[in-house]
TORKOL-4160 file (C-alpha; in steps of 0.2 Angstrom, whole numbers, padded with zeros to 4 digits, m for minus):
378
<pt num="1" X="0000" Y="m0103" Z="m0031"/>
<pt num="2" X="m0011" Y="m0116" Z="m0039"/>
<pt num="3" X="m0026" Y="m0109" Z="m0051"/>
<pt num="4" X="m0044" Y="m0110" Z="m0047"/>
<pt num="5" X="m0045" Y="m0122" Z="m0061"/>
<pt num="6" X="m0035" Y="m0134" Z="m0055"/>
<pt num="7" X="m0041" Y="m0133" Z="m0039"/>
<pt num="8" X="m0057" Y="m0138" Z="m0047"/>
<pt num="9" X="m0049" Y="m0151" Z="m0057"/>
<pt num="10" X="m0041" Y="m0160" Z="m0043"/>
<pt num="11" X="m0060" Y="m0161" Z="m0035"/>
<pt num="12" X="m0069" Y="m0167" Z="m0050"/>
<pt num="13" X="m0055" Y="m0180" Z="m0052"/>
<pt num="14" X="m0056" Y="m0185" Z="m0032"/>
<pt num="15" X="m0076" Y="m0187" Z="m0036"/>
<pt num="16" X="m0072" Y="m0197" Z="m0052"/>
<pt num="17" X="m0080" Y="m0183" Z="m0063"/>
<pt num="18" X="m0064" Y="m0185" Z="m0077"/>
<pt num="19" X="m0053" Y="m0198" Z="m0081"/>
<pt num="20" X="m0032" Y="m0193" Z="m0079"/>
<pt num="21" X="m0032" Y="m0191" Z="m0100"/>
<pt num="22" X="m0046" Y="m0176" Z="m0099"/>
<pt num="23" X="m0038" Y="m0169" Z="m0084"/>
<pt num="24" X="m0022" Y="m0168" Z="m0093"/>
<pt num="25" X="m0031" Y="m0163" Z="m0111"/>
<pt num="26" X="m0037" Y="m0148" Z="m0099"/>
<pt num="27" X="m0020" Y="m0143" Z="m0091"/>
<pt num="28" X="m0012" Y="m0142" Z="m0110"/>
<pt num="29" X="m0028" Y="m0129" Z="m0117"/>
<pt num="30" X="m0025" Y="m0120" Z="m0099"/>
<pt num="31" X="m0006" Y="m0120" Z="m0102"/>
<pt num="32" X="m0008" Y="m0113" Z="m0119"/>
<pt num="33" X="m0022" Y="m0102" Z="m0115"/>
<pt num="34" X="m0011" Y="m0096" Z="m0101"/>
<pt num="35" X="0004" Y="m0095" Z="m0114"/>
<pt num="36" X="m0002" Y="m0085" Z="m0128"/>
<pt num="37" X="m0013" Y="m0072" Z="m0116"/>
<pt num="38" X="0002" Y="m0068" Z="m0103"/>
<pt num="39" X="0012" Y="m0053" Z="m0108"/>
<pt num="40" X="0031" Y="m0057" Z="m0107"/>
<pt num="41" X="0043" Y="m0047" Z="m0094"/>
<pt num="42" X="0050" Y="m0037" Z="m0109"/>
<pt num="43" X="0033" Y="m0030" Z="m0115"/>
<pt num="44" X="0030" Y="m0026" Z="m0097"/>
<pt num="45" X="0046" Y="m0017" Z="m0094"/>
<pt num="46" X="0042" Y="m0007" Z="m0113"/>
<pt num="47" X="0025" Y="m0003" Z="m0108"/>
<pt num="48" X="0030" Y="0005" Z="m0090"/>
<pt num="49" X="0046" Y="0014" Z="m0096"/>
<pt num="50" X="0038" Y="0021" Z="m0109"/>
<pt num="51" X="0022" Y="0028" Z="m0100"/>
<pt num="52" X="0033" Y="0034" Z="m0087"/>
<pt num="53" X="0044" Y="0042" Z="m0103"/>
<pt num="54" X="0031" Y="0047" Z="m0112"/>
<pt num="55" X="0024" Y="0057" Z="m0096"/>
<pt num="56" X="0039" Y="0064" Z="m0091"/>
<pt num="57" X="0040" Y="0071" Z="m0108"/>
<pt num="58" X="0026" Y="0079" Z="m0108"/>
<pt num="59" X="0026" Y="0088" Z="m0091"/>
<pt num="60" X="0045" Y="0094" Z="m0098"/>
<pt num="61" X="0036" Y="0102" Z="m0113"/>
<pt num="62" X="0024" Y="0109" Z="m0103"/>
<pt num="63" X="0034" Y="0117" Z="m0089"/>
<pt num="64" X="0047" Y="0124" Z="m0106"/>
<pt num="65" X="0034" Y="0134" Z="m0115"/>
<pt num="66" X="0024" Y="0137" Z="m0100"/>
<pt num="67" X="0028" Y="0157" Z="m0096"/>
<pt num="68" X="0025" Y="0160" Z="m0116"/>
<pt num="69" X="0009" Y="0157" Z="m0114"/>
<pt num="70" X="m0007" Y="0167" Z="m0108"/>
<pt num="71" X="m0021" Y="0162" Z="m0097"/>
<pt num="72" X="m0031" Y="0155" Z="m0113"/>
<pt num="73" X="m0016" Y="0145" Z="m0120"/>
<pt num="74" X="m0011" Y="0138" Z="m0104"/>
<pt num="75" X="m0028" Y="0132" Z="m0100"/>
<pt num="76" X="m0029" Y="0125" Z="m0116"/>
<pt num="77" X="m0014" Y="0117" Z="m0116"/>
<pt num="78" X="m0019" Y="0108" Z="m0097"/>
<pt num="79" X="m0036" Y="0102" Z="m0107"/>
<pt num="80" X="m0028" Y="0094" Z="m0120"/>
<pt num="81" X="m0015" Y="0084" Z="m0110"/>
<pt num="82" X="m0025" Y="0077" Z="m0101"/>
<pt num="83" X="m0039" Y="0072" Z="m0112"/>
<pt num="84" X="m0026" Y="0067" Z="m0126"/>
<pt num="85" X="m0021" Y="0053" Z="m0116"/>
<pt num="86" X="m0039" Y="0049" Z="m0115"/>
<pt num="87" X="m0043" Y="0047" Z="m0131"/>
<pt num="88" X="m0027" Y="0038" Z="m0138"/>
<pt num="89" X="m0031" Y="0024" Z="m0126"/>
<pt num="90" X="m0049" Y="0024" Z="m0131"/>
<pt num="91" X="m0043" Y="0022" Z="m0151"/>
<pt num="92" X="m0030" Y="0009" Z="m0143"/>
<pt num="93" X="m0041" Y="m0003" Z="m0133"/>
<pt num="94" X="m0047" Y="m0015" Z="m0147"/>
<pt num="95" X="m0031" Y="m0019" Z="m0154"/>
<pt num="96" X="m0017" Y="m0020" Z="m0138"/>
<pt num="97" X="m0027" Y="m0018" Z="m0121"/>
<pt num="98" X="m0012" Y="m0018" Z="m0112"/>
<pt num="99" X="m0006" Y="0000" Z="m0121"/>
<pt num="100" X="m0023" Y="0008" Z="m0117"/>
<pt num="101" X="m0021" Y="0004" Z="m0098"/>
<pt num="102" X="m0005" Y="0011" Z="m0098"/>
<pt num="103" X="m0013" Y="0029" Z="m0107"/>
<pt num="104" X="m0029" Y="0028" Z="m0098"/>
<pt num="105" X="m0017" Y="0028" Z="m0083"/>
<pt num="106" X="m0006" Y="0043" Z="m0090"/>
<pt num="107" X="m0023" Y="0053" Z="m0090"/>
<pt num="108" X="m0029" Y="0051" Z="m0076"/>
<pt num="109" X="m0011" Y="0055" Z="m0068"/>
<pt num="110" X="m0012" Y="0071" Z="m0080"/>
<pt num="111" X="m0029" Y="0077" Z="m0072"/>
<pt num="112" X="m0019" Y="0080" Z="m0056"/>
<pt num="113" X="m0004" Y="0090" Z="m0065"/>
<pt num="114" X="m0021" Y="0097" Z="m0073"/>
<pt num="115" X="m0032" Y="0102" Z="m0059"/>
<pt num="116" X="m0016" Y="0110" Z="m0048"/>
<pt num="117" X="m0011" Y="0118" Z="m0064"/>
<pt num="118" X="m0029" Y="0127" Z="m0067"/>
<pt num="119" X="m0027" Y="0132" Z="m0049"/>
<pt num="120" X="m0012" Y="0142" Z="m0052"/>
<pt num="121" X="m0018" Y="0148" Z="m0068"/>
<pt num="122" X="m0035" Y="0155" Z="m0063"/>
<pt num="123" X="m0028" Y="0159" Z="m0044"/>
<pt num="124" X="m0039" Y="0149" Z="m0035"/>
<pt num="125" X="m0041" Y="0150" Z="m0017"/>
<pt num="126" X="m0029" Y="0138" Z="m0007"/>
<pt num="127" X="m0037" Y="0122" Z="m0002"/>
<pt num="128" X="m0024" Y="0109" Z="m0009"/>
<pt num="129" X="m0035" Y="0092" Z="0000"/>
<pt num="130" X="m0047" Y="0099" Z="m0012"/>
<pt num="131" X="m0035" Y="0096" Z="m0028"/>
<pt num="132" X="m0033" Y="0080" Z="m0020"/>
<pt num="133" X="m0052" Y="0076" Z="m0019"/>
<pt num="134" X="m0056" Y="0081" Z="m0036"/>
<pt num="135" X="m0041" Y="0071" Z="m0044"/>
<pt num="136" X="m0049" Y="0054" Z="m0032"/>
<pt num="137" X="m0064" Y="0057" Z="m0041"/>
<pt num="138" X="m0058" Y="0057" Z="m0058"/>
<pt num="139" X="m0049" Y="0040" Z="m0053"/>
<pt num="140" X="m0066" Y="0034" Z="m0047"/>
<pt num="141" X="m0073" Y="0037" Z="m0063"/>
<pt num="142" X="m0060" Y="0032" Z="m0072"/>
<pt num="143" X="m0061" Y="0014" Z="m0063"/>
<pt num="144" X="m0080" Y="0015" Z="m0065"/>
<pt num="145" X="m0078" Y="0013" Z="m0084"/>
<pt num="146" X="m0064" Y="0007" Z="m0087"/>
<pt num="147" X="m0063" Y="m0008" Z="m0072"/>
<pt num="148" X="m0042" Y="m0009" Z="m0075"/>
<pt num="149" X="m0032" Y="m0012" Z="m0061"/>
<pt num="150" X="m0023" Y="0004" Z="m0063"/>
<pt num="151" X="m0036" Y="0013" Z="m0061"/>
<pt num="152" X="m0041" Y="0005" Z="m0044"/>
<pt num="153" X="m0024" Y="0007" Z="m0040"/>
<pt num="154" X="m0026" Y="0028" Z="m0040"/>
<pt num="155" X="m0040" Y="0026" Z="m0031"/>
<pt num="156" X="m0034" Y="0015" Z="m0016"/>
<pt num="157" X="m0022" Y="0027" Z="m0016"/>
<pt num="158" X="m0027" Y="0046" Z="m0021"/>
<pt num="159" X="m0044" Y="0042" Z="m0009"/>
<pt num="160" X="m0034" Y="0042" Z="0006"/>
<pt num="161" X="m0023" Y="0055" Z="0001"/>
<pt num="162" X="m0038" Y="0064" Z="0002"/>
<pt num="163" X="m0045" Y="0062" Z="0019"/>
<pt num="164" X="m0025" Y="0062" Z="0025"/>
<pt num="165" X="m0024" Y="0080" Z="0016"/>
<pt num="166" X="m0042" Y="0086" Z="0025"/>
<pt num="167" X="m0037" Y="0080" Z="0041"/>
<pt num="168" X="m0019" Y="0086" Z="0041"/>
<pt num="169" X="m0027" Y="0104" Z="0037"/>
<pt num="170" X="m0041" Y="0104" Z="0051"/>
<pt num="171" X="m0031" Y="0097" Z="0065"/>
<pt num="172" X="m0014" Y="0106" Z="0061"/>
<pt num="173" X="m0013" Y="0116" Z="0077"/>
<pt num="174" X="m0023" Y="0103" Z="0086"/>
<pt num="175" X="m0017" Y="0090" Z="0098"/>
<pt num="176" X="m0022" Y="0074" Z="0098"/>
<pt num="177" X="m0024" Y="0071" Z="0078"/>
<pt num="178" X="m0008" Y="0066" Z="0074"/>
<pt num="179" X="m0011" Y="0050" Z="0081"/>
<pt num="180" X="m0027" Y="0046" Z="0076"/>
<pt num="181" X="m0019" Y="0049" Z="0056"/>
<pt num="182" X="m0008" Y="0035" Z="0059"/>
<pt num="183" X="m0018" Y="0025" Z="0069"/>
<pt num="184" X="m0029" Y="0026" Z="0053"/>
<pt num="185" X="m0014" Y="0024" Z="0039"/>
<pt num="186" X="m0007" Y="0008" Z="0047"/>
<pt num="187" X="m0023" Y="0001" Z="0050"/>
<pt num="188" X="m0027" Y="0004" Z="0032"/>
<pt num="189" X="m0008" Y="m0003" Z="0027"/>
<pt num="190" X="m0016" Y="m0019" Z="0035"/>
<pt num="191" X="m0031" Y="m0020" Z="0026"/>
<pt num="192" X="m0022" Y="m0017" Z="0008"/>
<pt num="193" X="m0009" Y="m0029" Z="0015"/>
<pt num="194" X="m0022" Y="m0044" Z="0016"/>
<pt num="195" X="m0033" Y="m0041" Z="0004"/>
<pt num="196" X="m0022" Y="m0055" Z="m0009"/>
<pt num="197" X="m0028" Y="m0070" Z="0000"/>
<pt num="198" X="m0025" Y="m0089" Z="m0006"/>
<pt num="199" X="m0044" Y="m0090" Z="m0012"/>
<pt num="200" X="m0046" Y="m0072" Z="m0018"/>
<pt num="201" X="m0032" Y="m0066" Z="m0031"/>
<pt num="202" X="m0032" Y="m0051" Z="m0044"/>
<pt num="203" X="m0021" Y="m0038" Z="m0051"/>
<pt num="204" X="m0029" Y="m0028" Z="m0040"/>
<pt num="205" X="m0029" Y="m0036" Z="m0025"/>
<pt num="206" X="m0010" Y="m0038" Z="m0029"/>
<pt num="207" X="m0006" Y="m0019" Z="m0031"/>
<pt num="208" X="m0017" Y="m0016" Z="m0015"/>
<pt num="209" X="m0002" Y="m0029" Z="m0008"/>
<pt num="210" X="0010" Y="m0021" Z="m0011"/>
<pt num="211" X="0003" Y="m0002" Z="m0006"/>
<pt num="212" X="0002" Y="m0009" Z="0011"/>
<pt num="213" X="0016" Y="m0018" Z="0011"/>
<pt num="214" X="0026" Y="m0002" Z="0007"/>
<pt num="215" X="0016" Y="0006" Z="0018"/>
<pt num="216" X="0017" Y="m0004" Z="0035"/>
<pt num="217" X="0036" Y="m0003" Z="0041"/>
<pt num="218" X="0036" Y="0015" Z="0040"/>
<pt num="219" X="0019" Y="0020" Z="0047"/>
<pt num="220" X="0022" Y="0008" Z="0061"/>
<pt num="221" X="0039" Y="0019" Z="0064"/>
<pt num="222" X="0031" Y="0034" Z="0065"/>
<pt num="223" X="0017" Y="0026" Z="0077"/>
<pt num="224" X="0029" Y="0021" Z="0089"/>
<pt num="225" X="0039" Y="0035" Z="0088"/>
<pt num="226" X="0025" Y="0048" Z="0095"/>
<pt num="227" X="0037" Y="0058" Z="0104"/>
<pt num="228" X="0038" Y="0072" Z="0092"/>
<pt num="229" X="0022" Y="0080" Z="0092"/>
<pt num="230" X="0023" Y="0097" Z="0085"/>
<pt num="231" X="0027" Y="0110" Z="0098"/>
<pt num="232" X="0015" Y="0123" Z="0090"/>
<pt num="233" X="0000" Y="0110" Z="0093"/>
<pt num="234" X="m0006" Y="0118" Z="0109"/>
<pt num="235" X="m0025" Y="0114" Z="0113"/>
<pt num="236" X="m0032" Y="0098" Z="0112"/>
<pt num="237" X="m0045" Y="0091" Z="0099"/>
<pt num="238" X="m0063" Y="0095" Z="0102"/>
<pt num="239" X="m0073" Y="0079" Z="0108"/>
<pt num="240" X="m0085" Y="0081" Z="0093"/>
<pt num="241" X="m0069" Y="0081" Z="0079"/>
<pt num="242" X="m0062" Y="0068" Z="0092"/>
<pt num="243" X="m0075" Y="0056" Z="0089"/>
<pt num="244" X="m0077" Y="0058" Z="0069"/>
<pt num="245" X="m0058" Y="0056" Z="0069"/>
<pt num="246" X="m0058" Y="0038" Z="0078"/>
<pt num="247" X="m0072" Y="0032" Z="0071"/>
<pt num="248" X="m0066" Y="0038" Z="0052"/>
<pt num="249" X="m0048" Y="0030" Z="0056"/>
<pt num="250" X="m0056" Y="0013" Z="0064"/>
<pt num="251" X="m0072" Y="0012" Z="0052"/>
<pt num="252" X="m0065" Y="0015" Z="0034"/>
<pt num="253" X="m0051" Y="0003" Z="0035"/>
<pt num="254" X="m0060" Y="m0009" Z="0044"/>
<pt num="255" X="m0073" Y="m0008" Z="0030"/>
<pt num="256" X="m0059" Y="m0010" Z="0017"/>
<pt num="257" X="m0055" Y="m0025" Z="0026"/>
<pt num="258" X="m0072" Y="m0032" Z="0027"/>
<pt num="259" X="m0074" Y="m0027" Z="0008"/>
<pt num="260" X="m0059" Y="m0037" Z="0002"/>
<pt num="261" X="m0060" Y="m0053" Z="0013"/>
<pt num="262" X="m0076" Y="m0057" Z="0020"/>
<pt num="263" X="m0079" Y="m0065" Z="0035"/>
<pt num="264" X="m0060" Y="m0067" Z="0036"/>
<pt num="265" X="m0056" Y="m0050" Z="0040"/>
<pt num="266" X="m0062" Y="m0056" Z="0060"/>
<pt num="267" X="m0041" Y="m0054" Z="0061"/>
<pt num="268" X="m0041" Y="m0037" Z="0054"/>
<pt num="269" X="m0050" Y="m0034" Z="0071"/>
<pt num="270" X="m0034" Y="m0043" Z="0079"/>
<pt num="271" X="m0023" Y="m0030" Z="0071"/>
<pt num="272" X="m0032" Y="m0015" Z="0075"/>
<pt num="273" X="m0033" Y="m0018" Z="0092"/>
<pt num="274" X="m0012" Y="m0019" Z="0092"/>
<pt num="275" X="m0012" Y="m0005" Z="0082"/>
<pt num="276" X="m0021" Y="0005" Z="0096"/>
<pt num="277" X="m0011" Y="m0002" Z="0110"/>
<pt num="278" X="0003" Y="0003" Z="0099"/>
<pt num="279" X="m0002" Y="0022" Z="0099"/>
<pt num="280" X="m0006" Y="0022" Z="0118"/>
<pt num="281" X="0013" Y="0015" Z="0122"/>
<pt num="282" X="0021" Y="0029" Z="0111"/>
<pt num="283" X="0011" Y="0041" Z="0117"/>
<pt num="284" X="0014" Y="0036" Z="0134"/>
<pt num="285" X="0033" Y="0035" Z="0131"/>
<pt num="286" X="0034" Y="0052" Z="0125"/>
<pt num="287" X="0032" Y="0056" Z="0143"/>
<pt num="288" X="0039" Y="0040" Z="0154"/>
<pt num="289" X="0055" Y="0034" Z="0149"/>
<pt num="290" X="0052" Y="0018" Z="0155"/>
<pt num="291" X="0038" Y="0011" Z="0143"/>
<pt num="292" X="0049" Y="0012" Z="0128"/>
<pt num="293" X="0056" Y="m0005" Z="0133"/>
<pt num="294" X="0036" Y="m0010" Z="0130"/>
<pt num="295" X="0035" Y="0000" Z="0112"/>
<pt num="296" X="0050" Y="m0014" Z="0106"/>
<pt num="297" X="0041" Y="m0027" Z="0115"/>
<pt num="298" X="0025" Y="m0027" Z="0106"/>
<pt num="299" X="0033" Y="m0023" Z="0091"/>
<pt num="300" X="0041" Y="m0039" Z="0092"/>
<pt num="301" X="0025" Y="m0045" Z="0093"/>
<pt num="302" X="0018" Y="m0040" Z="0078"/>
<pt num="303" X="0031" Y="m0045" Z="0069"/>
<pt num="304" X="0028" Y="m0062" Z="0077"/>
<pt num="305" X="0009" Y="m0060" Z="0073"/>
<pt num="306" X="0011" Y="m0055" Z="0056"/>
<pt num="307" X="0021" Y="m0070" Z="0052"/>
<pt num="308" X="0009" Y="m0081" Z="0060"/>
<pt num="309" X="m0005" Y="m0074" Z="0049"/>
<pt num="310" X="0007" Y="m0075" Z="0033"/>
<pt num="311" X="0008" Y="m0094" Z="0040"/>
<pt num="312" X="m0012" Y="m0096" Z="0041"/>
<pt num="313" X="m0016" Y="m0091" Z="0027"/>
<pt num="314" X="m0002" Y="m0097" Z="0016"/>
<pt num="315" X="0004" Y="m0077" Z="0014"/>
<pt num="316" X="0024" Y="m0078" Z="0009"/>
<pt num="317" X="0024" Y="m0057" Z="0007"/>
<pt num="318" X="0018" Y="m0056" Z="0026"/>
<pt num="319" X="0030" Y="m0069" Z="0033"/>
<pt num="320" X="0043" Y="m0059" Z="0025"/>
<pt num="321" X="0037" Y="m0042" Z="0031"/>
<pt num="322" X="0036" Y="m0049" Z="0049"/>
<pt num="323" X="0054" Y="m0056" Z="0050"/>
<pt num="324" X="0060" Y="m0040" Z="0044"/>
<pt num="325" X="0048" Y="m0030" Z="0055"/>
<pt num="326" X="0056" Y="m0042" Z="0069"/>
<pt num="327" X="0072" Y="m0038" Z="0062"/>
<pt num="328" X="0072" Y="m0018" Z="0065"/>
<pt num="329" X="0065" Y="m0018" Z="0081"/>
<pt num="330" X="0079" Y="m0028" Z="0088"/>
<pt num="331" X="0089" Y="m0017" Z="0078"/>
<pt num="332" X="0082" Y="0000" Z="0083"/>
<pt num="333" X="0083" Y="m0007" Z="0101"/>
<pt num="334" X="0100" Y="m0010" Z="0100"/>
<pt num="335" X="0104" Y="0008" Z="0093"/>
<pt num="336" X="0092" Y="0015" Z="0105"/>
<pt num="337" X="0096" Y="0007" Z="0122"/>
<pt num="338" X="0110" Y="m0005" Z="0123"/>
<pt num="339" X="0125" Y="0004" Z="0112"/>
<pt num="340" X="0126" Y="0022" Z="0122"/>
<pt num="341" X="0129" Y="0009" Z="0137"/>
<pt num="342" X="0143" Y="0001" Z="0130"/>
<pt num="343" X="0162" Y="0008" Z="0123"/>
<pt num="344" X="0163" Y="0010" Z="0105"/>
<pt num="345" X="0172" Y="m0005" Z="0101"/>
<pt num="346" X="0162" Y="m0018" Z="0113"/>
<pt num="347" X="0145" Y="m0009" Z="0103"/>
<pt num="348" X="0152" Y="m0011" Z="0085"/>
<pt num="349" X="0157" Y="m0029" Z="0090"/>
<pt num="350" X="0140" Y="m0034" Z="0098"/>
<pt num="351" X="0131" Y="m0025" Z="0082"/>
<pt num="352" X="0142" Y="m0037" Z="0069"/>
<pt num="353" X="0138" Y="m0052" Z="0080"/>
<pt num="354" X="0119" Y="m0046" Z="0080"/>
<pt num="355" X="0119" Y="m0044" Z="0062"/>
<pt num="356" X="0129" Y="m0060" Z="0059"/>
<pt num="357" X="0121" Y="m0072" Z="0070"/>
<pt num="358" X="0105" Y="m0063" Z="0070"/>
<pt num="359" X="0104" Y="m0061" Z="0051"/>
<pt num="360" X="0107" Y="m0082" Z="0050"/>
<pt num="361" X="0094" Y="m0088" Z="0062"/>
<pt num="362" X="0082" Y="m0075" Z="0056"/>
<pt num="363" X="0083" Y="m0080" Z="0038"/>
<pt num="364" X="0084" Y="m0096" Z="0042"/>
<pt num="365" X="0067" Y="m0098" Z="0050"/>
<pt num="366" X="0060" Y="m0088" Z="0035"/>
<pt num="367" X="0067" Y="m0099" Z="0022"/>
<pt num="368" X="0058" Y="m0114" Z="0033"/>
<pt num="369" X="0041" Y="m0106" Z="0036"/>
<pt num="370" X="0044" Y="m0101" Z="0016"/>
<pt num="371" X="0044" Y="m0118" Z="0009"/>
<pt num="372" X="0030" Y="m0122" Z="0020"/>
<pt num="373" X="0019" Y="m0109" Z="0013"/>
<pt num="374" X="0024" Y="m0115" Z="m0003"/>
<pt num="375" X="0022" Y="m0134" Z="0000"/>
<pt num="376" X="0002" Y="m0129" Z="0006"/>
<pt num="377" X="0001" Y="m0120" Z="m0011"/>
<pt num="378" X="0008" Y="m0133" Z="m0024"/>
């Protein structure tokens, strides 16, 4: 994707602002610049093996010595691990940023092992969305001082953990919230999905990418497969929590949306309204055999739509994610509905054939729409 400065450039040369010598005086400093302040892959890889190492370690030592040790010590021992990692990216910041972001973000993973570990030590009452809530603020204030994108990153994704945990706890033997918590994760897998946009690019705004994108397939499984509501779930939700539910699961992404893209995020609205016709046709389906056929249909749909938004706005990840979206719901079609109709030999056959010649017109198409992304962004 083409940088903001040379989006610029191109203008002020249309505009005959600079000359072609200046503009390519520029692209050499910007190329050098770009150069010397870019960490190469092999720095990346040492700096994320060796945070995850150097945690892992840690928590081993830990876990070792840890029935050795009284009350006093353990609590002790909690305090220091965490802050620890604090302090040694404080004393590392002025001289390589990158390794303070990687202990800054050991630290605040450390508070969580922390807080549930003061639980346990201290045997506090039971209330484990409350760990989670308390680690989500750490991250918060981490990200308020430090402003990395790690940071953000624990926050886009302990702060959901959070409400996940509350409501998982409030509505456990209640019908009727299992669908409004993944009404409100996929939604939310949307609005991290499309927060990278062509204009509007960041390390965060990539990691909130990638969230969703990990995110989206799975949550839209289990949407669409609501057939399996727990059999101890045997009254309904009260109106009042009914409400607070739907407008939490609608509101907060949507608001993430609106946060990350502006007055873009009018398709977010698109997307939430398949993501509730998606929850009424599994829900339906549970009880009439017949609408399953329509859960594949407008799955399909999706996957369509998705591509055609990757396509709009020039989004290669989502034309990706909607080709393979595409992909499984033929394929759990097939598995579902076709092959217990046919012998086991005519089944495997037509499922080669699917893959085969499926797999080639699919991929195909990607690869076209692809390069046409890519030829918007050059």
């Amino acid at each position: 994707m083409a940088e903001e400065w040379e989006k610029a450039m191109e203008r002020w040369l249309k505009a005959n602002l600079i000359d072609a010598a200046t503009a390519a005086r520029i692209r050499a400093f910007e190329s050098g610049e770009k150069q010397s302040q870019g960490l190469r892959w092999p720095v990346i890889l040492a700096l994320a093996l060796g945070g995850l190492m150097l945690g892992a370690g840690v928590l081993l030592f830990v876990a070792a010595h840890w029935d050795k040790l009284s009350p006093t010590q353990r609590f002790t021992l909690v305090l220091f691990m965490v802050s620890a990692f604090h302090v040694a990216g404080a004393l590392t910041v002025e001289r390589f940023e990158n390794l303070a972001v990687t202990l800054h973000a050991l630290g605040t993973v450390a508070l969580g092992a922390g807080i549930f570990l003061s639980g346990q030590i201290f045997n506090l009452q039971e209330h484990w969305p409350g760990g989670l809530m308390l680690w989500a603020l750490g991250a918060w204030i981490g990200w308020g001082m430090r402003r990395d994108w790690v940071q953000a990153t624990l926050v886009a994704l302990l702060t959901p953990a959070w409400l996940i945990g509350e409501w998982i706890v409030v509505t456990e033997r209640l019908r009727g919230g299992y669908r409004i918590l993944l009404v409100g994760t996929l939604l939310l897998s949307f609005s991290y999905l499309t927060a990278r946009t062509a204009a509007r690019d960041s390390l965060v705004r990539r990691a909130l990418m990638w969230i969703g994108g990990l995110a989206l397939i799975p949550s839209t499984v289990m949407l669409a497969e609501l057939a399996w509501e727990r059999p101890w779930q045997v009254s309904n939700l009260p109106l009042p929590m009914t409400i607070l539910g739907w407008t939490a699961a609608l509101g907060l992404p949507l608001l993430v949306a609106l946060l990350a893209r502006g007055s873009a995020a009018g398709l977010n609205l698109l997307a939430a309204l398949w993501v509730l016709v998606l929850g009424l046709l599994g829900q339906w389906a549970a009880e009439r055999e017949g609408i399953r056929l329509l859960v594949y249909l407008w799955c399909a749909l999706g996957s369509c739509g998705l591509v055609a938004w990757g396509v709009t706005e020039s989004r290669r990840e989502r034309i990706n994610l909607g080709v393979a979206g595409f992909a499984l719901t033929v394929l759990f079609f097939y598995f579902s509905s076709v092959m217990d109709k046919l012998g086991r030999a005519v089944s495997l056959i037509g499922l080669g054939a699917l893959f085969l010649l499926g797999g080639w017109v699919l991929e195909k198409l990607r690869r076209q729409l692809v390069a046409m992304v890519r030829g918007r962004q050059v």
